[in-house]
C-alpha positions as CSV (number, residue, x, y, z in Angstrom):
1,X,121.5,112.9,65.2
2,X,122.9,116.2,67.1
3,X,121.4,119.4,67.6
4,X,122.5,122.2,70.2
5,X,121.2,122.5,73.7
6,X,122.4,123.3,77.1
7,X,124.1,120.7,79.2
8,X,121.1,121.8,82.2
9,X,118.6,120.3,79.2
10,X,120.0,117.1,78.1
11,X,118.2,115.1,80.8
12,X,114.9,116.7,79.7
13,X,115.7,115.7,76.1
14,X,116.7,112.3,77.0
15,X,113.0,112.5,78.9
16,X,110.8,113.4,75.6
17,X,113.4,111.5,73.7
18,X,112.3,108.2,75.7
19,X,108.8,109.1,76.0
20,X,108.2,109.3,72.3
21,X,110.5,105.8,71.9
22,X,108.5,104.4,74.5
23,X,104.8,105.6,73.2
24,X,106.3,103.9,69.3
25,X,107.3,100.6,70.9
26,X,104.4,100.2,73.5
27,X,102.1,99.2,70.7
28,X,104.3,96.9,68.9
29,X,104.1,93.1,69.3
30,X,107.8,92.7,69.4
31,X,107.9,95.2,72.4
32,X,110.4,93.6,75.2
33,X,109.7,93.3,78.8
34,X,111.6,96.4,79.6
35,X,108.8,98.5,77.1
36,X,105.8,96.5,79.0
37,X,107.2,96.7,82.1
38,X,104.9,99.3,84.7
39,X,107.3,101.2,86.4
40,X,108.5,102.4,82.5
41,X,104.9,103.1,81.0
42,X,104.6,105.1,84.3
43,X,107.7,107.1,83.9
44,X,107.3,107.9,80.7
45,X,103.5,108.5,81.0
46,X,104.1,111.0,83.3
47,X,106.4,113.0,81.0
48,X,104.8,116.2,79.8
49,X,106.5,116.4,76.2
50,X,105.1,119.6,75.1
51,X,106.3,121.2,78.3
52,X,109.6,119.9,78.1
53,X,110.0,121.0,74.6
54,X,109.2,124.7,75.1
55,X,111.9,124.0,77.8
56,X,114.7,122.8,75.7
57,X,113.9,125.4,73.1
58,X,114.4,122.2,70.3
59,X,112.1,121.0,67.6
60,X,109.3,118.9,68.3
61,X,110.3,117.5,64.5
62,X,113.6,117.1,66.2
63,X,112.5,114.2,68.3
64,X,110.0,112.8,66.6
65,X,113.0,112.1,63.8
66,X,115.2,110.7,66.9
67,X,112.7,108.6,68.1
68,X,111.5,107.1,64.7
69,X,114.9,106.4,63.8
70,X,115.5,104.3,67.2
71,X,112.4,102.5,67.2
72,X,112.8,101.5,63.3
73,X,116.4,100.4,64.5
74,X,115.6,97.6,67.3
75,X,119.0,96.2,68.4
76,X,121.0,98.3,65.9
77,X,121.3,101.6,68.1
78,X,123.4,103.2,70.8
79,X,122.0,105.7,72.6
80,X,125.6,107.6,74.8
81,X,124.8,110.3,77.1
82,X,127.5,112.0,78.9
83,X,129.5,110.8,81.4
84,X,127.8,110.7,85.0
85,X,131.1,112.4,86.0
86,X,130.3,115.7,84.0
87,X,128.8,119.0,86.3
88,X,125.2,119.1,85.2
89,X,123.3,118.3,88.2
90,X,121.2,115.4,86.8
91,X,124.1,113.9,85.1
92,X,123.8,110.4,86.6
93,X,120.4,110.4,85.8
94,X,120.7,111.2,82.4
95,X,123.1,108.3,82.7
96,X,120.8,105.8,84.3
97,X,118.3,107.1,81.3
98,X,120.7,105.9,78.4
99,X,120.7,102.6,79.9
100,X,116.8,102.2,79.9
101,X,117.0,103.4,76.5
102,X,119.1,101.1,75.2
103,X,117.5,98.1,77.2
104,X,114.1,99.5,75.6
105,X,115.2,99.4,72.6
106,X,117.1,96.1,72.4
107,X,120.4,97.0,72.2
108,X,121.8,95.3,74.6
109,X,121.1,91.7,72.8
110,X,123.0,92.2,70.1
111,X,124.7,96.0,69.6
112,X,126.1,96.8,73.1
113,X,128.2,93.3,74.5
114,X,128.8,93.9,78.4
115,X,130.4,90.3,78.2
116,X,133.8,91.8,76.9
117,X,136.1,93.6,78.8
118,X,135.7,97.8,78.8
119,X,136.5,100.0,76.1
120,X,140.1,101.4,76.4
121,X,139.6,104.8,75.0
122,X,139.9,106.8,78.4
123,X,143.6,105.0,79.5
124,X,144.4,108.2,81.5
125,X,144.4,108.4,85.0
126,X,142.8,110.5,87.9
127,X,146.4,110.8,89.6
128,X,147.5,112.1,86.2
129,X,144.9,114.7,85.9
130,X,145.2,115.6,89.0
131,X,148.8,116.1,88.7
132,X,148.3,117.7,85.8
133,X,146.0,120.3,87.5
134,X,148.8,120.8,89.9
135,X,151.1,121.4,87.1
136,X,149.2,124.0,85.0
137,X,148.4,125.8,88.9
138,X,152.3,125.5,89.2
139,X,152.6,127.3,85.6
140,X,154.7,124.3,84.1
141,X,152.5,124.0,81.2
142,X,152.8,126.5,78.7
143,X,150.7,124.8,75.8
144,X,147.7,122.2,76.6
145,X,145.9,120.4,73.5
146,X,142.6,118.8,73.4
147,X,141.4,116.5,71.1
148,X,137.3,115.1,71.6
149,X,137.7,116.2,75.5
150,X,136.2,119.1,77.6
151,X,137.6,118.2,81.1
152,X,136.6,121.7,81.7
153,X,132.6,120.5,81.2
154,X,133.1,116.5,81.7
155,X,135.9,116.7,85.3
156,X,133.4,117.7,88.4
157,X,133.8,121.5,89.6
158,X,135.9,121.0,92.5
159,X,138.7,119.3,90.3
160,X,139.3,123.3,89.8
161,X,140.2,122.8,86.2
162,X,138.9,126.0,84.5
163,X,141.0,128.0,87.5
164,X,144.1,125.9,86.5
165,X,143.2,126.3,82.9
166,X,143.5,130.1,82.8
167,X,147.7,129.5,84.1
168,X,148.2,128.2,80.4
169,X,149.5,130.2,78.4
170,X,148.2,128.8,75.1
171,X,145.2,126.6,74.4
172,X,144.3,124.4,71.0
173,X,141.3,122.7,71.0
174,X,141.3,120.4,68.3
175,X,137.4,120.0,68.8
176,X,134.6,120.2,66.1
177,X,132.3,122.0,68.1
């Protein structure tokens, strides 16, 4: 499921997104430890849903939909939040929250394996962005394509990458959105 919001609001969605997961599940006799535990019926209780709705500016039937689909999908979900490297200020708490999603909901019995080594889809480096941010400052790239990236959003402020970004003299962004 996808629907717009700000990068400032994802934790907040994440927030009503686990509340109404967690209120489905608590009920259920197949709910895991991680559902019954305290310290989650405590977070969650305490999340104001309504309040954090208005915030986001995003359906209520937007959630609910979310949150049905996960809890009807015990061990057959992912739930991905953005990297806890990315600028929003509560980035590597949205993190943390995808985790206690996905332990909520099961996935990592069967759907997620941590037993096998890491996914290989990021093989860059941080010497090689970093010296390509000192090329583009340098103005030795003339053309820079992306392709399902936004270092700009995901690379922490002080990387300097939007400053470096407007030295380039032409941009593609092969990105669907």
């Amino acid at each position: 499921y996808r629907f717009p919001t700000r990068p400032a609001d994802l934790f907040r969605a994440g927030l009503v997104i686990g509340a109404l997961v967690h209120k489905q599940l608590s009920g259920a006799a197949n709910a895991n430890a991680v559902v019954r535990n305290a310290d989650t019926a405590k977070l969650f209780g305490g999340v104001d849903v309504d309040a954090l709705v208005k915030e986001t500016g995003v359906a209520m039937k937007e959630y609910e939909r979310i949150a049905e689909s996960l809890a009807k999908n015990l061990t057959r979900s992912i739930v991905y939040t953005q990297s806890a490297g990315s600028q929003t200020a509560e980035s590597a708490n949205l993190h943390l929250l995808g985790i206690l999603l996905n332990s909520m909901l099961g996935n990592y019995q069967d759907t997620i394996d941590v037993s096998i080594s890491t996914s290989k889809q990021s093989l860059g480096s941080l010497a090689s962005m970093i010296s390509l941010i000192a090329d583009m400052n340098a103005g030795k790239v003339d053309m820079l394509i992306f392709h399902g990236v936004n270092p700009v959003y995901s690379l922490p402020k002080n990387a300097a990458f939007a400053a470096a970004l407007s030295k380039v003299k032409t941009i593609v962004s092969l990105n669907l959105m």
